[in-house]
C-alpha positions as MATLAB code, in Angstrom:
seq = 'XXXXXXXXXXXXXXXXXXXXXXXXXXXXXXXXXXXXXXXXXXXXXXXXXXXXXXXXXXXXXXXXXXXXXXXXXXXXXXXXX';
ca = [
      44.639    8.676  -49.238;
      44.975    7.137  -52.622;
      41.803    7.897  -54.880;
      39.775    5.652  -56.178;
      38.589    5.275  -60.180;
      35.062    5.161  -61.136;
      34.161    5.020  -64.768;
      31.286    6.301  -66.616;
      29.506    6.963  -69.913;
      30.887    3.590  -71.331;
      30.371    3.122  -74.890;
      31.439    0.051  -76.902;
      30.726   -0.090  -80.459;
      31.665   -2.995  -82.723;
      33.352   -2.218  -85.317;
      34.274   -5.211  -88.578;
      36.927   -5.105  -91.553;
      36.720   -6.564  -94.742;
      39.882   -6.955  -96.673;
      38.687   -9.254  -99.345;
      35.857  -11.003 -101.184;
      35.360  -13.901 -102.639;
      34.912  -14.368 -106.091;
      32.567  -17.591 -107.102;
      33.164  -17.152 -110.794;
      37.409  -17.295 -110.308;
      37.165  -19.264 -106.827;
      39.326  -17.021 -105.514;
      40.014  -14.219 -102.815;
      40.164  -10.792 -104.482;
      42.006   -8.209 -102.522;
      39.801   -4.546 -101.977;
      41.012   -1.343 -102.867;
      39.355    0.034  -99.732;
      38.607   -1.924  -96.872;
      34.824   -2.342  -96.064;
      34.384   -0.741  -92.209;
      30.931   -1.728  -91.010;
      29.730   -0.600  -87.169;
      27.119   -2.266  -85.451;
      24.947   -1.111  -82.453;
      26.647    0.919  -79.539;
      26.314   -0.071  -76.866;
      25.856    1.956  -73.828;
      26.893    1.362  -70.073;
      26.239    3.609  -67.493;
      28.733    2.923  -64.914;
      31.252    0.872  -64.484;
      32.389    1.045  -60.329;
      36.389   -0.451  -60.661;
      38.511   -1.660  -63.177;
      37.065   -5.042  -62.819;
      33.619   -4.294  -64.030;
      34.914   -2.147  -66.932;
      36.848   -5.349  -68.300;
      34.089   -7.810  -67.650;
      32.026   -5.717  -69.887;
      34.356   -5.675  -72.494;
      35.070   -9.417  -72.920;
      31.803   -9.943  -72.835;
      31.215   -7.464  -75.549;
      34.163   -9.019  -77.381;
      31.990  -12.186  -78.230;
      30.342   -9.885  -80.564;
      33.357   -9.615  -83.107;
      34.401  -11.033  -85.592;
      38.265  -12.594  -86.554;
      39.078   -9.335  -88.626;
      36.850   -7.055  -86.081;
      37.851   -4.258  -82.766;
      36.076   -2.478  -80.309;
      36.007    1.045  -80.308;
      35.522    2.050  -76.354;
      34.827    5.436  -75.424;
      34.810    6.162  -71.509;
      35.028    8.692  -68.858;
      37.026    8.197  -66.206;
      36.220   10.197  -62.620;
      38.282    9.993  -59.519;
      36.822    9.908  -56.586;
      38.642   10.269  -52.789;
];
């Protein structure tokens, strides 16, 4: 009997990266020295029952980003016979 998958705790944070600024006074793009990281809400998902549902959630999650942005997912997974 092959077991069946069944995730749980979902968490999906978004996370966004800023490499540069712009500059009004040069009208230019200045590089950072350090990237600015900025996380928004997590959001949390009890259950997720297959595969399927786990990545419906995250494309629909993925709206959320932004061109230079992730996801950071954090999940258990459970097998179940």
């Amino acid at each position: 009997m092959k077991p069946s998958y069944y995730f749980s705790d979902l968490e999906i944070t978004p996370v966004e990266k800023q490499t540069t600024r712009y500059d009004s006074k040069k009208e230019k793009h200045i590089d950072l020295k350090r990237p600015k990281i900025t996380r928004g809400q997590t959001i949390k998902v009890n259950h997720c029952s297959d595969l399927f549902d786990l990545v419906e959630e995250i494309k629909y999650h993925s709206k959320e980003i932004d061109y230079q942005g992730h996801l950071e997912i954090k999940i258990n997974v459970e097998e179940m016979f």
